[in-house]
C-alpha positions in Angstrom: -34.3 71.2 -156.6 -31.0 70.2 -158.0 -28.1 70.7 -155.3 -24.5 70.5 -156.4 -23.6 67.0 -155.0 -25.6 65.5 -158.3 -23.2 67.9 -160.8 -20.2 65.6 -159.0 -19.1 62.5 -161.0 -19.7 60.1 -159.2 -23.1 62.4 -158.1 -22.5 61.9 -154.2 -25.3 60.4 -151.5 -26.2 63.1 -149.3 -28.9 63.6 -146.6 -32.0 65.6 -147.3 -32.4 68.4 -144.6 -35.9 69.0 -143.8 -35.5 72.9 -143.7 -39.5 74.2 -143.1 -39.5 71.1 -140.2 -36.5 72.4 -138.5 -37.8 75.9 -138.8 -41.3 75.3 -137.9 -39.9 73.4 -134.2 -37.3 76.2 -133.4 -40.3 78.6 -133.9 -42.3 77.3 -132.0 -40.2 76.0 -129.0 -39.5 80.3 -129.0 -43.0 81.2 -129.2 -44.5 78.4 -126.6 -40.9 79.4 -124.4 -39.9 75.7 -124.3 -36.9 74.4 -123.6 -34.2 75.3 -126.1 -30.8 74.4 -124.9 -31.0 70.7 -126.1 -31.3 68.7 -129.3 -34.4 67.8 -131.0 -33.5 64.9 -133.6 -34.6 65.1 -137.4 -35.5 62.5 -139.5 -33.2 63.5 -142.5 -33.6 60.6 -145.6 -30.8 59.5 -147.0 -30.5 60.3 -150.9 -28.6 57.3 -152.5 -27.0 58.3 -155.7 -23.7 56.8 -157.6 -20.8 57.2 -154.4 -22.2 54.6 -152.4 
């Protein structure tokens, strides 16, 4: 998938969001009635292009 930060010159770094992760926990944190009302941490990689 291109986003738009690589159509920026320099193409900027940006994080990758792991979308069908973070959707998959909150789901199921509803479904199993766990606790909700914290954070959960991500891993989200880093994607290294010309702005760093």
């Amino acid at each position: 998938m291109i986003g738009i930060a690589e159509l920026f010159i320099p193409a900027l770094t940006t994080v990758q969001l792991p979308y069908y992760e973070i959707g998959r926990n909150a789901a199921r944190h509803l479904i199993e009635g766990l606790d909700v009302s914290g954070t959960q941490p991500v891993d989200c990689p880093l994607v290294v292009r010309e702005s760093l």
